[in-house]
MIMI-901692 format. One line per field, with one value per residue (C-alpha): x, y, z; residue in three letters; residue number from 1. Coordinates in steps of 0.25 Angstrom, whole numbers, always signed. Layout:
<nodes>
u	c(X, ...)
v	c(Y, ...)
w	c(Z, ...)
rest	c(ALA, ...)
nr	c(NUM, ...)
</nodes>
This chain:
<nodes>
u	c(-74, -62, -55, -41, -34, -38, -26, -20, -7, -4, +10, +14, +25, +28, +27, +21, +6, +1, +3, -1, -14, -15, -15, -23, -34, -30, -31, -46, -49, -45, -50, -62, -63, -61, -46, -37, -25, -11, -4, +12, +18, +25, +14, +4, +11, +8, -5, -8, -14, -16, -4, -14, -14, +1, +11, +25, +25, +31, +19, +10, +16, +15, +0, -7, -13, -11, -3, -4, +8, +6, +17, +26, +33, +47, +39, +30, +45, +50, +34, +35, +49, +43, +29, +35, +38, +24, +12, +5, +0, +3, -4, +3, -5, +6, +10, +23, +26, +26, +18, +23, +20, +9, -1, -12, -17, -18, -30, -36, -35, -46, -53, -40, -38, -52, -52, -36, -45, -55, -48, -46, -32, -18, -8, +6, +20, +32, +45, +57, +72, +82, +94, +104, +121, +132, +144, +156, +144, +137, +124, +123, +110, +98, +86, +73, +68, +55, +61, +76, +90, +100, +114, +122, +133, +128, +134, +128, +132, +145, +148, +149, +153, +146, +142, +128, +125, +111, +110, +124, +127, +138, +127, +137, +144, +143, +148, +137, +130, +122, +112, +97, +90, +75, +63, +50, +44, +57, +57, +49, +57, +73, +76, +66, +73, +90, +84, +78, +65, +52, +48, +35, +31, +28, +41, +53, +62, +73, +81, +95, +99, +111, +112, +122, +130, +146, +141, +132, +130, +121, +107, +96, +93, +82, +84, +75, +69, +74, +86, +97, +107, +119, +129, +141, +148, +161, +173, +179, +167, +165, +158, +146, +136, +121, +110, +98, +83, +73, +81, +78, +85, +103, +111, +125, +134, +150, +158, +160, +145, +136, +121, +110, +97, +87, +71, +63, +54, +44, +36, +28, +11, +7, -8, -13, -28, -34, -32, -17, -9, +6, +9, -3, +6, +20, +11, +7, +21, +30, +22, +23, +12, -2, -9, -12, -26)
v	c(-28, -33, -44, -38, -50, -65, -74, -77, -83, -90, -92, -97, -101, -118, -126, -117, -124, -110, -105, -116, -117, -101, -104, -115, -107, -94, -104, -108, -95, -87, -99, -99, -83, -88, -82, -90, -94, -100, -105, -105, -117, -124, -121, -125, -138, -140, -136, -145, -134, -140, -135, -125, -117, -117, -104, -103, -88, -81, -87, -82, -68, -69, -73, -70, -56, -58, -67, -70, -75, -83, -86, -75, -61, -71, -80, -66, -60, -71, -72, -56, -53, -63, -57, -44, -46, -49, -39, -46, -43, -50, -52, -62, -69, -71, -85, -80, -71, -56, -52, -41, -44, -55, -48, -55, -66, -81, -81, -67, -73, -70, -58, -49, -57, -54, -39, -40, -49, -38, -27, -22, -20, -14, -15, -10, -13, -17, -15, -25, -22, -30, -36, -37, -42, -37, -42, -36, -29, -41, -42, -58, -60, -53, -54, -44, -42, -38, -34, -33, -35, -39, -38, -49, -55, -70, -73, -70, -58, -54, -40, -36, -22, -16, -3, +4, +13, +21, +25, +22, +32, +26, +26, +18, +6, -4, -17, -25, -35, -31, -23, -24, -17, -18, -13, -6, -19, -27, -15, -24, -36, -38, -22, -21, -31, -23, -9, -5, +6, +0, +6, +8, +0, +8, +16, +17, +15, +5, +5, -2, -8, -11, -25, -23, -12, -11, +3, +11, +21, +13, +13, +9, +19, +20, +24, +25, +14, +18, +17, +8, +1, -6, -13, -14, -25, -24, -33, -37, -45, -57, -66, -72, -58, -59, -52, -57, -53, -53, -64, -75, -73, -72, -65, -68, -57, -57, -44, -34, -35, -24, -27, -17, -16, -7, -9, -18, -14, -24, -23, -31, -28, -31, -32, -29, -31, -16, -16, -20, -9, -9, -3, -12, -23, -17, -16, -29, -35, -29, -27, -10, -4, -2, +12, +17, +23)
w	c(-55, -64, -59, -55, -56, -65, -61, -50, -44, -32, -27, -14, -4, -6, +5, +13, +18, +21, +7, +1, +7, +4, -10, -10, -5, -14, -27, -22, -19, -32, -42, -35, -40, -54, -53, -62, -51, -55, -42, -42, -46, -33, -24, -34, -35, -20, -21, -32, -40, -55, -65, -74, -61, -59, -61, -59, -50, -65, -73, -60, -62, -79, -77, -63, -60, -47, -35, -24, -16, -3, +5, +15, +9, +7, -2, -9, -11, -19, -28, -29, -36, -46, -47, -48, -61, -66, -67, -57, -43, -30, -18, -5, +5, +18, +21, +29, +39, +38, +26, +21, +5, +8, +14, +14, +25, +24, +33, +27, +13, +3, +8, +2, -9, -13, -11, -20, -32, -31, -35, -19, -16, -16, -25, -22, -31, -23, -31, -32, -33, -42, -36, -48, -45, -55, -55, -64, -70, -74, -68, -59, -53, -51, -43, -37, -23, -16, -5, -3, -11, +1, -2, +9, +11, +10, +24, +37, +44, +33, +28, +15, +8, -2, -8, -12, -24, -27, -40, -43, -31, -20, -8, +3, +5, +17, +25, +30, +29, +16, +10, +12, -3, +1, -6, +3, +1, +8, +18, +30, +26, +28, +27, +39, +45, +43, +49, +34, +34, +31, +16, +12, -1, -9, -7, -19, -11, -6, +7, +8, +22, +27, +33, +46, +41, +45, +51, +59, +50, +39, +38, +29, +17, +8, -6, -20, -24, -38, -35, -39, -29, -32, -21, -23, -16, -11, -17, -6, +0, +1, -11, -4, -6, -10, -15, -7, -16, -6, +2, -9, -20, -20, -28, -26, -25, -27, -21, -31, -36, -37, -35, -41, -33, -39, -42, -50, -62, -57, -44, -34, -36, -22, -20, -5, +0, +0, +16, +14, +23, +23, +36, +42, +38, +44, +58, +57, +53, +61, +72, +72, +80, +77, +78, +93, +92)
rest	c(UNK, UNK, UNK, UNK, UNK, UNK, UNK, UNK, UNK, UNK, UNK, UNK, UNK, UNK, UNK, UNK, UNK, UNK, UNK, UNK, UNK, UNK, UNK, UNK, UNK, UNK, UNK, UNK, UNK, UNK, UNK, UNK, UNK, UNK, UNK, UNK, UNK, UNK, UNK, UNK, UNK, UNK, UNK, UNK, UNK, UNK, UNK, UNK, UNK, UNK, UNK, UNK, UNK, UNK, UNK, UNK, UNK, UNK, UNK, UNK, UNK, UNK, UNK, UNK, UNK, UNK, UNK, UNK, UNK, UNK, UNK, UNK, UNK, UNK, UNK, UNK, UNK, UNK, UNK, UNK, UNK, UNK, UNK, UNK, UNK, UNK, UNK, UNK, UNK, UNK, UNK, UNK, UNK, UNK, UNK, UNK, UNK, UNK, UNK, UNK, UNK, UNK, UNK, UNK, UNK, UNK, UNK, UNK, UNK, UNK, UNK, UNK, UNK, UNK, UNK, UNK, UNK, UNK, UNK, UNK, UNK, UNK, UNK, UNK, UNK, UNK, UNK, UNK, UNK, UNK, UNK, UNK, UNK, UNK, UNK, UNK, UNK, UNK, UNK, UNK, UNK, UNK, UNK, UNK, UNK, UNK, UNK, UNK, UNK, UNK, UNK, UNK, UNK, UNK, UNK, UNK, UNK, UNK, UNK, UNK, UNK, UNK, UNK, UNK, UNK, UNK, UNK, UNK, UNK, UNK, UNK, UNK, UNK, UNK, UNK, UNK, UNK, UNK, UNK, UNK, UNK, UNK, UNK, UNK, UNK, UNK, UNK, UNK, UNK, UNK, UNK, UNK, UNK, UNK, UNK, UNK, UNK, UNK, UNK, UNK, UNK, UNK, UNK, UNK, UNK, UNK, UNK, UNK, UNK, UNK, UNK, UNK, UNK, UNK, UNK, UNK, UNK, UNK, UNK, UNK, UNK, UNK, UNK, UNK, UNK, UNK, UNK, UNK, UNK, UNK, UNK, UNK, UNK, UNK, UNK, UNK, UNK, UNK, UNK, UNK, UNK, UNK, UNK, UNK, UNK, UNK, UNK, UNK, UNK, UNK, UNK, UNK, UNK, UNK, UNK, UNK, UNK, UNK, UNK, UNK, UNK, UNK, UNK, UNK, UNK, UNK, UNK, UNK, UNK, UNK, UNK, UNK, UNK, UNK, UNK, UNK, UNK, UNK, UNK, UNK, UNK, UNK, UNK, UNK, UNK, UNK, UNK, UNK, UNK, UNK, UNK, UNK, UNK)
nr	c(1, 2, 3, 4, 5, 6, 7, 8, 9, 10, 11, 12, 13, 14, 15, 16, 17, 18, 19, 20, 21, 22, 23, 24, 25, 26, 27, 28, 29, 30, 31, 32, 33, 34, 35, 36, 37, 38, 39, 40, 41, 42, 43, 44, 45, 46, 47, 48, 49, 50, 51, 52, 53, 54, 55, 56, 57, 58, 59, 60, 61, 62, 63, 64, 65, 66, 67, 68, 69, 70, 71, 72, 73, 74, 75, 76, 77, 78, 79, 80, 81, 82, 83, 84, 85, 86, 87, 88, 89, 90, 91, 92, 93, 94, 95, 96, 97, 98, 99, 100, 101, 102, 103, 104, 105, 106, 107, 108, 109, 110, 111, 112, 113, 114, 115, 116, 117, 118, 119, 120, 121, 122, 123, 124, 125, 126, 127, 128, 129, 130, 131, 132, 133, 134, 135, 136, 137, 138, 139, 140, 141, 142, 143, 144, 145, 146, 147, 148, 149, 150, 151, 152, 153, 154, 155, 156, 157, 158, 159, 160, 161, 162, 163, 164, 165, 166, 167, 168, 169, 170, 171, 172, 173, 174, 175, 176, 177, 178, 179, 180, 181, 182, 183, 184, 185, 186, 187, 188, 189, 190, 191, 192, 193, 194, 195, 196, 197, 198, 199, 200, 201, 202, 203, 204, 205, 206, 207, 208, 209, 210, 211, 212, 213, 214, 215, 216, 217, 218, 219, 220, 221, 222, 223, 224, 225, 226, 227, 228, 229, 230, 231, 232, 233, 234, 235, 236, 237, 238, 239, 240, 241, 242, 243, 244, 245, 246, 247, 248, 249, 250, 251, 252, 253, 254, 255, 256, 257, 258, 259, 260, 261, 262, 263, 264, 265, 266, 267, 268, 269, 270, 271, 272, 273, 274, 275, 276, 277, 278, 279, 280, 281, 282, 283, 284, 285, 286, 287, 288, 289, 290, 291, 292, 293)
</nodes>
């Protein structure tokens, strides 16, 4: 069979004893196979991995067929949207909480990673959008997401005004609390949370959802993942607005400015162990029912 896959990189969450031993005995395991292994470089540092074998995650991404990102889906969302921009594939072993991106066990660790090195999995490709803040028409910051573009006022519980465009076509406008732009993949995360459907992954599609609209009448909507969105925000808010990307990265926005939200050219190559079921794994996450007979 040919090998698939001939180096690999390891990245992992800091500080986190869980992770770190994780790697460790992914770093035994896949040199042990004869598979030349970079390990990220602040966890490599902990680990006291010699500096041959050390990466920064863009040389990881430049030079590794595939990695493998341990830690929980906050810590896979910030590897991904720098992964995304690397013809590689990426696989997560779950040191968090839910696991929706990193699905594979701690304590069920080497069997699935045996069957993915053979050649024996699924591969799926999860897009990103692109966050991008003009201002008098001049574009001032810029940023991807996995999973949501949020635009908020940067104080708890204050309104602001905007309005929406799809394809340069006046969609509404709204006093809220903001605006939740979320991909299928951030569809079980923070749009789950504000009332937003649940989208399939492999959907083209992205739903908008309305943070604590000023009326009764608003409700999520779900538009073409092609599409291209632009909020306007109103003049007379006030100054402290963002642009939250995948709740990690600010943008600051000023009233007045527009923000465009549209797709990236890049995507996310997720590989899953062959027995890897999305709906299995919204059952077992939010608890939905199991089948009666």
């Amino acid at each position: 069979m040919t090998q698939q896959y001939k180096t690999i990189g390891l990245i992992g969450k800091p500080d986190h004893n869980g992770a770190l031993a994780t790697i460790e005995s992914l770093l035994t395991f896949f040199q042990e196979k004869g598979y030349q292994v970079f390990v990220e470089t602040k966890v490599a540092r902990q680990l006291n991995v010699k500096s041959a074998q050390t990466r920064d995650i863009t040389e990881i991404g430049e030079l590794a067929d595939l990695a493998v990102v341990v830690g929980g889906d906050g810590y896979m969302l910030g590897a991904a949207r720098v992964l995304a921009c690397y013809n590689i594939a990426v696989v997560g072993v779950n040191r968090g909480n839910l696991g929706f991106l990193t699905d594979i066990s701690p304590d069920n660790l080497f069997a699935p990673l045996e069957e993915i090195l053979q050649g024996r999995s699924k591969t799926e490709h999860r897009f990103l959008i692109q966050a991008e803040v003009f201002r008098h028409g001049q574009l001032k910051s810029a940023n991807s997401a996995v999973n949501e573009a949020v635009l908020h006022p940067g104080k708890v519980a204050s309104m602001m005004e905007f309005e929406v465009y799809l394809d340069d076509v006046f969609m509404f406008s709204q006093r809220s609390d903001g605006l939740i732009v979320s991909t299928p993949t951030g569809s079980t995360a923070y749009s789950m949370s504000a009332g937003g459907s649940i989208l399939t992954p492999n959907l083209n599609a992205l739903t908008l959802v309305p943070m604590f609209p000023h009326t009764l009448t608003s409700r999520p909507i779900v538009v073409d993942g092609d599409s291209e969105l632009k909020l306007v925000v109103a003049t007379n808010n006030s100054e402290d607005l963002q642009v939250s990307c995948d709740g990690h990265v600010i943008l600051a926005v000023m009233p007045g400015d527009e923000i465009i939200i549209r797709k990236c050219e890049q995507t996310l190559r997720l590989v899953h162990p062959l027995d890897h079921d999305y709906f299995n794994v919204l059952r077992s996450k939010l608890s939905w029912g199991n089948r009666i007979y």
